[in-house]
Backbone as CSV, one residue per row, in Angstrom:
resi,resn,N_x,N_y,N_z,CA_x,CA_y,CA_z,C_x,C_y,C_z
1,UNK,0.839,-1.197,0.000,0.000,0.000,0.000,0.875,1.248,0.000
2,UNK,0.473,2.089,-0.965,1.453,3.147,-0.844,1.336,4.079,0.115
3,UNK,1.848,4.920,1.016,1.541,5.828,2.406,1.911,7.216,1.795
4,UNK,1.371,7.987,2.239,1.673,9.437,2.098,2.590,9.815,3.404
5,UNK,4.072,10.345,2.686,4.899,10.467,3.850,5.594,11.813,3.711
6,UNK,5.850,12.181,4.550,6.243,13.686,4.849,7.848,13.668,5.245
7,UNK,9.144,14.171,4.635,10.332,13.811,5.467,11.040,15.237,5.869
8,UNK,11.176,15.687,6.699,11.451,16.849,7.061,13.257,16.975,6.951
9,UNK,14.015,18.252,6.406,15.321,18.043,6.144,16.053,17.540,4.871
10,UNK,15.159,17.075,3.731,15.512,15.866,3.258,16.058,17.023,1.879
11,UNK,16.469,18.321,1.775,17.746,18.714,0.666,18.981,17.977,0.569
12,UNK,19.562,17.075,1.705,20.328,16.644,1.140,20.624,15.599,2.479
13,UNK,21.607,15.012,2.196,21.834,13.766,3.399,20.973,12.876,3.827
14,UNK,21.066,12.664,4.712,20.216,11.301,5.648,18.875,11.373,4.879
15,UNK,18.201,12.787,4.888,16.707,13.013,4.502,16.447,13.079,2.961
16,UNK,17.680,13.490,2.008,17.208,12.721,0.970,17.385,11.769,0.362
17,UNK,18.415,10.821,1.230,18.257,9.513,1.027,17.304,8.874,1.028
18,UNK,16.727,9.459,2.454,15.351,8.385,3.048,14.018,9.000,2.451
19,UNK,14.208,9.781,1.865,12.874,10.690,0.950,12.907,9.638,-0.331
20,UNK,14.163,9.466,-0.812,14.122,9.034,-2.337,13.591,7.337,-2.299
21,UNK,14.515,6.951,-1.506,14.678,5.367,-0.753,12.666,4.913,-0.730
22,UNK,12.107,5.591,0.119,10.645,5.452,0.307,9.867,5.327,-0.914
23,UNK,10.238,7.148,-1.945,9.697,6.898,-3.243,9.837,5.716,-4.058
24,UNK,10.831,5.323,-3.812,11.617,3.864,-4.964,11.021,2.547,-4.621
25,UNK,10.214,2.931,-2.868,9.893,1.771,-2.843,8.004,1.990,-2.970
26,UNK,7.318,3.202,-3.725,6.483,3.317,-4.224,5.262,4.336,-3.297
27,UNK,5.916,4.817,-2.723,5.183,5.519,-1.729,5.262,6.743,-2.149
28,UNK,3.939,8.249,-1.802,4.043,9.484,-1.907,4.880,10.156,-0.835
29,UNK,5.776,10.711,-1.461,7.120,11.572,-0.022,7.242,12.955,-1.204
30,UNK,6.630,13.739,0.489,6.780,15.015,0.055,8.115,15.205,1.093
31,UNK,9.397,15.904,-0.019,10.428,16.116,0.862,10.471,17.461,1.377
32,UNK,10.350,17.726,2.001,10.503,19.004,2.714,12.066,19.591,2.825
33,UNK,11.968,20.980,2.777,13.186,21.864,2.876,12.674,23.037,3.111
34,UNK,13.834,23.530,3.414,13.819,25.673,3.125,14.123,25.828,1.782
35,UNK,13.863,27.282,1.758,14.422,27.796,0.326,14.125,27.350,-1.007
36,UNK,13.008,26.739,-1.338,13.289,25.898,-2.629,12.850,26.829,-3.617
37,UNK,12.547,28.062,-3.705,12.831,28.789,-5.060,13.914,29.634,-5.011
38,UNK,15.103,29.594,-3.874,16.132,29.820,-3.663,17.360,29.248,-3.269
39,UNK,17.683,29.037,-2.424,19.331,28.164,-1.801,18.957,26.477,-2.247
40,UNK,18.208,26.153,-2.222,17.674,24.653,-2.928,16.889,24.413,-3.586
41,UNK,16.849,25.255,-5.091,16.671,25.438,-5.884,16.733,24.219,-6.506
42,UNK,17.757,23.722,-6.678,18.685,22.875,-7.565,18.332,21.899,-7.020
43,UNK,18.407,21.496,-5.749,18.135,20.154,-5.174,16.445,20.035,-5.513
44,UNK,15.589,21.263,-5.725,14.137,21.013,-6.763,14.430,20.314,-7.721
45,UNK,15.207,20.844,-8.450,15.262,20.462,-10.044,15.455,19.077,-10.080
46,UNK,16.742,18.877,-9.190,17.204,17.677,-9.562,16.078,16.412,-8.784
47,UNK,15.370,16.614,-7.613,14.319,15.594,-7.216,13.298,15.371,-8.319
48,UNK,13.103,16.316,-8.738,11.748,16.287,-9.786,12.421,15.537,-10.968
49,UNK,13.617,15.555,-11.950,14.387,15.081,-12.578,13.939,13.416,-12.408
50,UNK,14.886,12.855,-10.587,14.724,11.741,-10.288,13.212,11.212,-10.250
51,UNK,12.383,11.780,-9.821,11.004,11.568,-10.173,11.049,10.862,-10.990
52,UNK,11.016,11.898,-12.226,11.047,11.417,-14.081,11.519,10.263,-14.248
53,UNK,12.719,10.241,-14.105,13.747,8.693,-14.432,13.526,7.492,-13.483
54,UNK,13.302,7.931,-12.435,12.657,6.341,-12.120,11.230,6.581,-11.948
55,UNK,10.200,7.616,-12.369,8.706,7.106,-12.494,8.373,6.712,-10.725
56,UNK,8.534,7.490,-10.102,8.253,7.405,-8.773,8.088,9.180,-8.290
57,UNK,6.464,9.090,-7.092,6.103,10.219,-6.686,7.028,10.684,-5.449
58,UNK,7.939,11.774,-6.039,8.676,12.119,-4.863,8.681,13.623,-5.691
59,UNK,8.087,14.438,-4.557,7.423,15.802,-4.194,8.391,16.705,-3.535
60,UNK,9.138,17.784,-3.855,9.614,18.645,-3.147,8.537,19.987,-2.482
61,UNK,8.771,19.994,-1.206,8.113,21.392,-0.610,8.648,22.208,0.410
62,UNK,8.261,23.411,0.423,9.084,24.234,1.270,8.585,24.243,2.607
63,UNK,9.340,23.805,3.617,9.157,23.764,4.699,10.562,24.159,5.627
64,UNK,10.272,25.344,6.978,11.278,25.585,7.658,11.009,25.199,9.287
65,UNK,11.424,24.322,9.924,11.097,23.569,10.878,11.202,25.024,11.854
66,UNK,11.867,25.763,11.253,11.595,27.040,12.684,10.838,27.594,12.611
67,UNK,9.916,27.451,11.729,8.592,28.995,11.449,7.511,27.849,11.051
68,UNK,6.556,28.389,11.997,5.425,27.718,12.349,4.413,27.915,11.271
69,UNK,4.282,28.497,10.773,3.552,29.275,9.544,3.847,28.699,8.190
70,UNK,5.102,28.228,8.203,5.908,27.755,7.208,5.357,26.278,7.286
71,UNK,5.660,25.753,8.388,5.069,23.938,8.238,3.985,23.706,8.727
72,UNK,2.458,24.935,8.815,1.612,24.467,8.719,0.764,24.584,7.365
73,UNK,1.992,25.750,6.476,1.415,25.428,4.754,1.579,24.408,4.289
74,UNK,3.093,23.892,4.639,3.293,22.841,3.645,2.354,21.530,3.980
75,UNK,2.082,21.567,5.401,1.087,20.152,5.740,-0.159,20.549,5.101
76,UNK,-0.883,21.549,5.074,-1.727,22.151,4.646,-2.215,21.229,3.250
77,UNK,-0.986,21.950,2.465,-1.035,21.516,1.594,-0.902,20.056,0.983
78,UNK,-0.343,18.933,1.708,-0.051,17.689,1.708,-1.814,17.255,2.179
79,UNK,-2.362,18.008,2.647,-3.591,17.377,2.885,-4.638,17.631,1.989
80,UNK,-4.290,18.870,1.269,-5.268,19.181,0.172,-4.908,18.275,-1.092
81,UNK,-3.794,18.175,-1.162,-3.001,17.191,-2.846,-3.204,15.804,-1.949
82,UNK,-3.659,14.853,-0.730,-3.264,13.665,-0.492,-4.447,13.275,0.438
83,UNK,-4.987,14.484,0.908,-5.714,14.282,2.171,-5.133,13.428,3.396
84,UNK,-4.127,12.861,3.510,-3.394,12.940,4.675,-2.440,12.695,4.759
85,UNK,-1.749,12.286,6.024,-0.575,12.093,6.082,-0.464,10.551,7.392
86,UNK,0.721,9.854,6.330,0.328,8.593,7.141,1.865,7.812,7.629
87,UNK,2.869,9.023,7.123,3.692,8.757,7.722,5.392,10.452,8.178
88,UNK,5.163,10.838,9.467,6.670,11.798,9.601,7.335,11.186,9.610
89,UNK,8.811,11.743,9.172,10.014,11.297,9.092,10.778,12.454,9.781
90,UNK,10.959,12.696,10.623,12.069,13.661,11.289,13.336,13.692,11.814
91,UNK,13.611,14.263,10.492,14.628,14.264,10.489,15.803,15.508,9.908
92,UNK,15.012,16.752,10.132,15.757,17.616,9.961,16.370,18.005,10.855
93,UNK,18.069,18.638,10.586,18.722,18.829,12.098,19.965,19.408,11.317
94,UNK,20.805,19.794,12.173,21.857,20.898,11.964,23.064,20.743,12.643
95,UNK,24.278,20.239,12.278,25.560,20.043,13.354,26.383,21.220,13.172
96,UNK,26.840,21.384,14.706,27.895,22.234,14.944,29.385,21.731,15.616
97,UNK,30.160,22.133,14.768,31.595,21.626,15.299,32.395,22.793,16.167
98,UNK,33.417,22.027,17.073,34.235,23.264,18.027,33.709,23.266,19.382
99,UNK,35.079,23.744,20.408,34.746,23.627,21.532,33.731,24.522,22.186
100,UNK,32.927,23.994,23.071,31.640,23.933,23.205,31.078,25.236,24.199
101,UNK,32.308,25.892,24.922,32.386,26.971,25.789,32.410,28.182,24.641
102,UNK,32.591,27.890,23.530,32.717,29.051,22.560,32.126,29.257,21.618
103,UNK,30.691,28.729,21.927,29.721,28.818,21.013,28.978,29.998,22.302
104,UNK,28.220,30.652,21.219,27.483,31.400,22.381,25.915,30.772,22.768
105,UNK,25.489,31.569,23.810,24.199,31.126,24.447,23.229,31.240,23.207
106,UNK,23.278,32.300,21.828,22.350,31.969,21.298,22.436,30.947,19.859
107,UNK,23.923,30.954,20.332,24.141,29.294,19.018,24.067,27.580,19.566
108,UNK,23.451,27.994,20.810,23.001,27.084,21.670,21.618,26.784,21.356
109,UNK,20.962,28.222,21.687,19.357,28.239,21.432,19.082,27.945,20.172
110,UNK,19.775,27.929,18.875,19.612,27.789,17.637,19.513,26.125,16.792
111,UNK,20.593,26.065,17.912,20.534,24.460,17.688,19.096,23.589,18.157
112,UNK,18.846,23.911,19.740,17.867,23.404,20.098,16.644,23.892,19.567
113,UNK,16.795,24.675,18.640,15.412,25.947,18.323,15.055,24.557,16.847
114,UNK,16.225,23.708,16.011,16.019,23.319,14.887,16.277,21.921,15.741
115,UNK,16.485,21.387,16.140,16.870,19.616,16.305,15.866,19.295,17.495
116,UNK,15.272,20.351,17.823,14.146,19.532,19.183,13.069,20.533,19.038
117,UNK,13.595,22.051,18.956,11.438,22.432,19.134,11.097,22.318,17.572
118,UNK,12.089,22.045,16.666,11.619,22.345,15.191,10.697,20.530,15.088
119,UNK,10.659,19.888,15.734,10.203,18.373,15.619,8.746,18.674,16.515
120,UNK,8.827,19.646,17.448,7.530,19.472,18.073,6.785,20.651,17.243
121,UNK,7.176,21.872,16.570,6.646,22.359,15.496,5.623,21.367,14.543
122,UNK,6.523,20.534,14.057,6.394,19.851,12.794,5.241,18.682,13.308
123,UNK,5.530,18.281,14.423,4.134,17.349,15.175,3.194,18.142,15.687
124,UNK,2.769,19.110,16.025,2.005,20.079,15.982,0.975,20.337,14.837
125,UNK,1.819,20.168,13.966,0.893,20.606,12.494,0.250,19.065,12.256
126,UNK,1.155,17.964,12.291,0.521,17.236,12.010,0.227,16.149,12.487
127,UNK,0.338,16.177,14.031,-0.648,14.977,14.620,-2.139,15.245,15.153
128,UNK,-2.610,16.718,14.488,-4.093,16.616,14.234,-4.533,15.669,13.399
129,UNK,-4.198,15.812,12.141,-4.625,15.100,11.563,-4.576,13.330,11.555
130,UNK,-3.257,12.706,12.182,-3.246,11.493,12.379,-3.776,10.851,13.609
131,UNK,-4.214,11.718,14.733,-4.769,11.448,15.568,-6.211,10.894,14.814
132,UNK,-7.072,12.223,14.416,-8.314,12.481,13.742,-8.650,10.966,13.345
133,UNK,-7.368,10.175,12.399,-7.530,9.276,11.374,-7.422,7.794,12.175
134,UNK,-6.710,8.292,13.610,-6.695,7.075,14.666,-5.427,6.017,14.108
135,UNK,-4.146,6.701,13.123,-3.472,5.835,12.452,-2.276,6.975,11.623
136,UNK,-0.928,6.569,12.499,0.243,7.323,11.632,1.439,6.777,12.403
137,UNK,2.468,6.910,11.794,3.581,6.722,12.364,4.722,8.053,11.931
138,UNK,5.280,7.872,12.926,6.465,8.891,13.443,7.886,7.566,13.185
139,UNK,8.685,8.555,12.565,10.215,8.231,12.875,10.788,9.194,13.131
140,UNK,12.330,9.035,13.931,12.461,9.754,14.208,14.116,9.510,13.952
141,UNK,14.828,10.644,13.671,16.238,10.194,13.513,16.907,11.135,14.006
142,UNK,17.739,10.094,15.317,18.588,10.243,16.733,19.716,10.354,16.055
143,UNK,21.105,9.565,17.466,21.813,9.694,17.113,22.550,8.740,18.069
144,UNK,23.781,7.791,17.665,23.677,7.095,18.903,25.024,8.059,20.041
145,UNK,25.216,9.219,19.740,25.713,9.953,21.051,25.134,10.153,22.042
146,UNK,23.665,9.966,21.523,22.606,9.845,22.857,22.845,9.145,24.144
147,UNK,23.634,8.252,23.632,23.864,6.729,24.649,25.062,6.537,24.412
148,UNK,25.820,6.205,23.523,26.973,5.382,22.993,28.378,6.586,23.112
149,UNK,29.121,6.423,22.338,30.723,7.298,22.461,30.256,8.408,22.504
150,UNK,30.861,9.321,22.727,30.765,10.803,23.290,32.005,11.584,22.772
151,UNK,32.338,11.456,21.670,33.924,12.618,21.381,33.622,14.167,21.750
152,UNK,34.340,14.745,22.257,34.865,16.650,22.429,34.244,17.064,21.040
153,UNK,33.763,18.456,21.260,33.642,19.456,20.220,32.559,19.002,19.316
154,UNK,31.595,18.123,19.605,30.300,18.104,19.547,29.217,18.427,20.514
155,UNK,29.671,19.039,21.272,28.801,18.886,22.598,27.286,19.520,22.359
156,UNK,27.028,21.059,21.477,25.710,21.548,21.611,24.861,20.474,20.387
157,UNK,25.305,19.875,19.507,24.999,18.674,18.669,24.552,17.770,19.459
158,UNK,25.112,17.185,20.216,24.539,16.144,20.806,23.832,16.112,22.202
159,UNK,23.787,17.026,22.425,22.671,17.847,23.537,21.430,18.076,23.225
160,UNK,21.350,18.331,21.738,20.334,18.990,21.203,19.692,17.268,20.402
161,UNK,20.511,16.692,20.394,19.902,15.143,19.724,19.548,14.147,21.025
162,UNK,20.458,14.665,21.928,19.339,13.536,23.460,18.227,14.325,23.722
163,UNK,17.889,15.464,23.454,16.894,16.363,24.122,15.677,15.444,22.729
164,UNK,16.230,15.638,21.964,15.068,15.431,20.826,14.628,13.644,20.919
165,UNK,15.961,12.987,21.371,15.372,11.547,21.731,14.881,11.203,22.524
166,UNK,14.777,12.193,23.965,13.985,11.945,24.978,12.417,12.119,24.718
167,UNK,11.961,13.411,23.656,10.605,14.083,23.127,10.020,12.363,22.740
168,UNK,10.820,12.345,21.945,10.304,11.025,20.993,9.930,9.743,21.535
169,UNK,10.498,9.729,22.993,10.318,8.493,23.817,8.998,8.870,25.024
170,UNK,8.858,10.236,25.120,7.692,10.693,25.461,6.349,10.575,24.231
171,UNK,6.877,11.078,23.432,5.855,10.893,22.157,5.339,9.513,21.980
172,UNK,6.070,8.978,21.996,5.529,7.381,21.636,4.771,6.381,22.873
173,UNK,4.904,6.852,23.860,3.887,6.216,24.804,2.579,7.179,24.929
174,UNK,2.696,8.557,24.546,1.983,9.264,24.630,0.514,9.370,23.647
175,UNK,1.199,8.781,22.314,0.097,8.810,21.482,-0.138,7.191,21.255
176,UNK,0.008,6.218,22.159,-0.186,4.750,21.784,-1.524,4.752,21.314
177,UNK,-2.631,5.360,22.548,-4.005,5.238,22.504,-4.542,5.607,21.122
178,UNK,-4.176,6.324,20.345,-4.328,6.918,18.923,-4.332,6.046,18.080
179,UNK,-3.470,4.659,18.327,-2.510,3.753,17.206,-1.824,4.697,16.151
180,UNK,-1.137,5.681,16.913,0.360,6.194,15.824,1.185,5.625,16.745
181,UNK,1.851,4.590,15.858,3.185,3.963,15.906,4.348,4.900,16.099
182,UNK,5.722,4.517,16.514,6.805,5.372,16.657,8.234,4.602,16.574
183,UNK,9.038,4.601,15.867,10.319,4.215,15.627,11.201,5.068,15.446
184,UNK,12.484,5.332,16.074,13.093,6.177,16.550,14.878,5.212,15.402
185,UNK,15.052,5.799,14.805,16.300,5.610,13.556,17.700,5.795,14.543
186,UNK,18.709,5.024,14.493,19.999,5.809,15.281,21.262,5.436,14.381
187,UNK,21.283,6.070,14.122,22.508,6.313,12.804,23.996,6.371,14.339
188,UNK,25.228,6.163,13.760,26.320,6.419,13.965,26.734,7.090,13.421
189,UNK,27.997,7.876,13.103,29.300,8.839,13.269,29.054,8.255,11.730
190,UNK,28.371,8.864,10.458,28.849,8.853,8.753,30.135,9.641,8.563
191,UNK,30.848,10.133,8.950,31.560,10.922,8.567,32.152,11.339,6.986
192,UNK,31.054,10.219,6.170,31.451,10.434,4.749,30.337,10.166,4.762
193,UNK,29.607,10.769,3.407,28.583,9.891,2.271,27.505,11.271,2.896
194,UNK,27.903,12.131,3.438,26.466,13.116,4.146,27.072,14.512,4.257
195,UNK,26.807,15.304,4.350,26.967,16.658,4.328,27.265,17.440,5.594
196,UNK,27.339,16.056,6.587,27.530,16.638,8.127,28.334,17.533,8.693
197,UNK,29.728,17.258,8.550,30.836,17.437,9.212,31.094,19.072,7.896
198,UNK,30.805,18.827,6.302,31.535,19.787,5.570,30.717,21.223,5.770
199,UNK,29.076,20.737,6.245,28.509,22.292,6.814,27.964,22.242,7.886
200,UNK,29.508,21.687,8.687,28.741,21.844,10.234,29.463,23.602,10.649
201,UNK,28.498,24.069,11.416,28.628,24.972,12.322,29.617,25.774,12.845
202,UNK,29.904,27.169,13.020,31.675,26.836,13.728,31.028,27.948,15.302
203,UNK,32.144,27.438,16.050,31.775,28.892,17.212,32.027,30.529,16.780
204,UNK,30.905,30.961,17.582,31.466,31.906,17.440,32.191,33.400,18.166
205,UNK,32.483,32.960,18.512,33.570,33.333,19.807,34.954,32.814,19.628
206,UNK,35.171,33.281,18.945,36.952,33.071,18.215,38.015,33.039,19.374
207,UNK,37.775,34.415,20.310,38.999,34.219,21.323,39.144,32.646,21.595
208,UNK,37.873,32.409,22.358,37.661,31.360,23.101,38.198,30.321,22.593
209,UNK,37.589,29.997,21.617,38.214,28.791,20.266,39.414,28.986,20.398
210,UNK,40.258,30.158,20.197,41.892,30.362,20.027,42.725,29.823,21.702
211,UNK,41.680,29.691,22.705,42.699,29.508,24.042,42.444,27.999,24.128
212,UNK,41.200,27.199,23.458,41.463,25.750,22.999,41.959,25.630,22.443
213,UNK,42.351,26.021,21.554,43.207,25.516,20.395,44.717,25.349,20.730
214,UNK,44.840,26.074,21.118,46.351,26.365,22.163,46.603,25.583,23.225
215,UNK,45.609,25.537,23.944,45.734,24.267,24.794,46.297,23.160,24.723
216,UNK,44.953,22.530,23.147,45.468,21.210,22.629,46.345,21.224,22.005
217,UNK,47.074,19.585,21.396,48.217,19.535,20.282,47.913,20.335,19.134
218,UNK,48.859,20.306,18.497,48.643,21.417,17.148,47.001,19.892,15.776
219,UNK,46.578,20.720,15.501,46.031,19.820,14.595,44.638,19.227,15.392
220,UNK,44.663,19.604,16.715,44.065,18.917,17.404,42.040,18.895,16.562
221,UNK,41.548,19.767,16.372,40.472,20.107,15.900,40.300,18.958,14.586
222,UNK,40.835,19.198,13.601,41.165,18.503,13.004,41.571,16.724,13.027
223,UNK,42.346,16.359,13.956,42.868,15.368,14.166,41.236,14.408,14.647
224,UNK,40.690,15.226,15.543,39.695,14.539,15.957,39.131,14.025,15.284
225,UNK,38.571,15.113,14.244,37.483,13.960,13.233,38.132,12.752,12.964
226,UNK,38.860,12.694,12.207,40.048,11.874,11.971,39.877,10.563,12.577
227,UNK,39.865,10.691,13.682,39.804,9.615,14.880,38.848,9.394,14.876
228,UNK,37.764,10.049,14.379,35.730,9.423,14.446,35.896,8.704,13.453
229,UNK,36.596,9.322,12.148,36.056,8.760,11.211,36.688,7.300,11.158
230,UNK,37.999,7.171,11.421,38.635,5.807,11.675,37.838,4.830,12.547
231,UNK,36.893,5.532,13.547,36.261,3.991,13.788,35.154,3.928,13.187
232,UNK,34.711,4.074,11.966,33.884,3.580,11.008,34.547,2.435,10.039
233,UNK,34.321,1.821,9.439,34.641,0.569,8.793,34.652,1.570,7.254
234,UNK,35.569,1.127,6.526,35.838,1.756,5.098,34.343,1.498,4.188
235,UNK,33.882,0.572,4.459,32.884,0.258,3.468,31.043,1.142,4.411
236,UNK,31.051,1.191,4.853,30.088,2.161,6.048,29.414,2.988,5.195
237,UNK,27.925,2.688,5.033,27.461,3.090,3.632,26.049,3.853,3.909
238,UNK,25.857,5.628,4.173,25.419,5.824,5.178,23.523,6.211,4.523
239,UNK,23.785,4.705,3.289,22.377,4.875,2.395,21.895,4.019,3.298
240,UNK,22.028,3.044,4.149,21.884,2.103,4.916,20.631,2.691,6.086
241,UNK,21.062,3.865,6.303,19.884,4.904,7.057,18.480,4.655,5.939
242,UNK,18.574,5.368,4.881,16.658,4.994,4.081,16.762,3.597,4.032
243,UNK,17.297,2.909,3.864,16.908,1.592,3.768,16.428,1.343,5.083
244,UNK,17.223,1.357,5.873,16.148,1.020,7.445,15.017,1.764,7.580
245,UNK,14.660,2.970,7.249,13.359,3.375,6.810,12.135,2.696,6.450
246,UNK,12.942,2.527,5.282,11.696,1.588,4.205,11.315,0.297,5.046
247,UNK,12.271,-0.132,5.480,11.894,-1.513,6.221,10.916,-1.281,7.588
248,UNK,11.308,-0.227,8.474,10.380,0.299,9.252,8.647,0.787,8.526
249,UNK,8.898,1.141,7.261,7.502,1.423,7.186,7.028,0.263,6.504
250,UNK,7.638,-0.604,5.960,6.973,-1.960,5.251,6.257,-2.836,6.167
251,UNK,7.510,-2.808,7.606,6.792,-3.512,8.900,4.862,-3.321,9.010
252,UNK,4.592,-4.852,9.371,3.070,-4.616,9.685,2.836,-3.326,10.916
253,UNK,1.652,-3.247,11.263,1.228,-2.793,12.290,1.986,-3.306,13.424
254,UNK,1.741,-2.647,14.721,2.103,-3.536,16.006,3.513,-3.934,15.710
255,UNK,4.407,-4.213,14.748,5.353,-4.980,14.636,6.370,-4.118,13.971
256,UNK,5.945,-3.077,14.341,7.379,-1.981,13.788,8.281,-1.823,14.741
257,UNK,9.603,-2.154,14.991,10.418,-2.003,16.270,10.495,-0.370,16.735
258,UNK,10.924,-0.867,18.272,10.756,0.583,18.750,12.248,1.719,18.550
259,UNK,13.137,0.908,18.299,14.808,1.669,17.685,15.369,0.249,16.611
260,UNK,15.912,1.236,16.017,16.771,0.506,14.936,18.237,1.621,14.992
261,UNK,19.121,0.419,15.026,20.152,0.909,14.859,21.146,1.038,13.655
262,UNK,21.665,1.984,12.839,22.634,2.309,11.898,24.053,2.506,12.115
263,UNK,24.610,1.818,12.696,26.033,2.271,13.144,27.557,1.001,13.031
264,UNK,27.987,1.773,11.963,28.722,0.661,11.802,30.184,0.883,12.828
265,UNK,30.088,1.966,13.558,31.405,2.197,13.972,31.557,0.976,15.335
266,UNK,29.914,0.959,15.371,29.610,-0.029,17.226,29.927,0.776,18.525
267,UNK,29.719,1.824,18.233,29.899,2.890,19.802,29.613,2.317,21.039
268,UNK,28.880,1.769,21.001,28.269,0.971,22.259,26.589,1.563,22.305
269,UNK,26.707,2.394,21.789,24.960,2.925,22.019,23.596,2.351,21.563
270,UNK,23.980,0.821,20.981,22.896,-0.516,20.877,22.731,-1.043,22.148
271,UNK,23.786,-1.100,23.209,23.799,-1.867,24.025,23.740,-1.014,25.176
272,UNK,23.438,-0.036,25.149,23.015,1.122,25.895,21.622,1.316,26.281
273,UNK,20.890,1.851,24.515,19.648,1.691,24.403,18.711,0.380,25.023
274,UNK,19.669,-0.484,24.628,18.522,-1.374,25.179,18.064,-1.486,26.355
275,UNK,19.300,-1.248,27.578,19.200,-1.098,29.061,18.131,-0.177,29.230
276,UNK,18.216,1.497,29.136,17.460,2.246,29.093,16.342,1.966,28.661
277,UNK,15.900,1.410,27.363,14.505,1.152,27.014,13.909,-0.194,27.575
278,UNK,14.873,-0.859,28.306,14.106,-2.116,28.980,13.726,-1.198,30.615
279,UNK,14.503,-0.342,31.121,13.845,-0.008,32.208,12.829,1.165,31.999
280,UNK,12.914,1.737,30.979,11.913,2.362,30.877,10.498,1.736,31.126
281,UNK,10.440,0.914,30.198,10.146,-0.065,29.503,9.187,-0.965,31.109
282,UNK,10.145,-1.377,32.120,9.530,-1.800,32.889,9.208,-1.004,34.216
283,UNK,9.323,0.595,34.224,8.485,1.242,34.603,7.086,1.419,34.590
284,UNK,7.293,1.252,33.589,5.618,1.859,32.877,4.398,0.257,33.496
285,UNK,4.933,-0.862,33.857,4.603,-2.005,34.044,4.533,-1.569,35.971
286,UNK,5.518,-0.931,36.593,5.375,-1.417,37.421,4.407,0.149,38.095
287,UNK,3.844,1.187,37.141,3.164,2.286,37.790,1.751,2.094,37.273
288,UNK,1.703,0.832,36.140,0.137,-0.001,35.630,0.007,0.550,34.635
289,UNK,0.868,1.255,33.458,0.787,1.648,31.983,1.176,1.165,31.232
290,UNK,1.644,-0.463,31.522,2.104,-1.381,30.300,1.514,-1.431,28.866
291,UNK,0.369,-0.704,28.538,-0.016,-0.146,27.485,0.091,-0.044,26.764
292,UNK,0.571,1.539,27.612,1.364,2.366,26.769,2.992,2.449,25.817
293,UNK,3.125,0.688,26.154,4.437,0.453,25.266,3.840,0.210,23.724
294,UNK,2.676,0.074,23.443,2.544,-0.174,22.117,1.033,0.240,21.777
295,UNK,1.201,0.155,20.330,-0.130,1.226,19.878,-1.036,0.704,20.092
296,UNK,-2.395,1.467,20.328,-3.875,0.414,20.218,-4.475,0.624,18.295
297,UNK,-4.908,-0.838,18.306,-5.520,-0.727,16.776,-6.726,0.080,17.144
298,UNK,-7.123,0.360,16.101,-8.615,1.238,16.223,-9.502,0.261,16.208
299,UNK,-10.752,0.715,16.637,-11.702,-0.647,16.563,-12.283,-0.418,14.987
């Protein structure tokens, strides 16, 4: 059955992998972005292009996860061309590199303004409507710094991705009663094949940056990635993210897992998650909301 799916972020990386990945496997995905009669322009042209050549509905629209106005047109509109929406993909988000004292308080707020309130924006607009329909699913794409390795000079990045994986683990017991499903994506450290690291972020507070820098060995900024990217495996193929997608939305009902993991580096944050989501997990059992671990069908 084909689903009408919405992927937030998806100009380039993770999200238009998993935008295209969905279309290919025959589904309506409206990809969402900023700018598309401007700065992603081109990434229009060229989706609509791929459209053409493989004969699959994949929709570009303008959407800015920070302006509320902005992603309640584009849902708007996904409901007037589809009448609904039966599957989010969230996954728009923004990395910043550099030590973490030298970013300022409002490149702090900026981050969290796009990687955690820009997701409750974007569910806002549209879990009216999947409530209404008693039937939708949410993904959501983490990160396994949430849980797993922790390197320097990511810090407002991965602050801003546990804040957004905690929403999502609230979200998903929250709307069980609805039957919207929830699967939460956890990619590892791509350091190639994605756009992460080449437009991530810088501080801005230069002194500051300059009395780290000095601190550490020469190269040190630098060197680091280096060292992320080495514990990825050479072949680490970070299309492997839409493909776990597609497989999450092919899953029946009831039987969509609650995390899937993408990480070929093995951080440890599989074996993390699971602790955490088993005690979560048997909280909810021992305060009488065992429930709420999984969706109700509609009658």
């Amino acid at each position: 059955m084909a689903l009408v799916t919405l992927v937030t972020g998806a100009s380039s990386g993770f999200g238009q992998m998993i935008a295209r990945d969905l279309a290919c496997a025959g589904h309506t995905v409206f990809a969402s972005m900023r700018g598309t009669t401007a700065k992603n322009v081109e990434q229009v042209k060229d989706n609509t292009a791929f459209a053409t050549k493989k004969r699959v509905d994949l929709r570009s629209i303008e959407l800015d996860v920070q302006d509320q106005g902005s992603i309640e047109a584009a849902v708007q509109a996904i409901i007037d061309a589809s009448g609904r929406i039966d599957v989010l993909v969230q996954n728009a988000g923004h990395m910043v590199y550099g030590p973490t004292e030298a970013f300022t308080v409002d490149q702090l707020a900026q981050q969290y303004d796009v990687n955690v309130l820009g997701t409750h924006r974007v569910n806002r607009a549209v879990l009216p409507h999947m409530r209404k329909a008693r039937s939708g699913l949410l993904i959501w794409v983490s990160s396994s710094s949430v849980a797993g390795g922790v390197p320097p000079l990511l810090g407002p990045y991965f602050a801003a991705k546990a804040g957004m994986d905690a929403l999502a683990v609230c979200y998903a017991k929250e709307l069980a009663p609805f039957g919207i499903e929830s699967s939460i994506v956890v990619p590892g450290a791509f350091t190639t094949g994605t756009n992460h690291f080449p437009n991530a972020g810088k501080p801005e507070d230069t002194d500051i940056q300059g009395e780290y820098v000095a601190a550490y060995p020469d190269g040190f900024l630098d060197k680091m990635q280096e060292a992320l990217a080495a514990t990825s495996p050479k072949d680490a193929d970070p299309k492997a993210v839409g493909r776990a997608v597609v497989d999450i939305v092919a899953a029946p009902f009831g039987e969509r897992p609650f995390r899937v993991h993408v990480d070929p580096a093995s951080d440890g944050a599989a074996v993390t998650f699971t602790v955490m989501d088993r005690v979560r997990s048997e909280f909810l059992h021992r305060i009488g909301y065992a429930d709420l671990l999984h969706p109700h069908r509609s009658a």
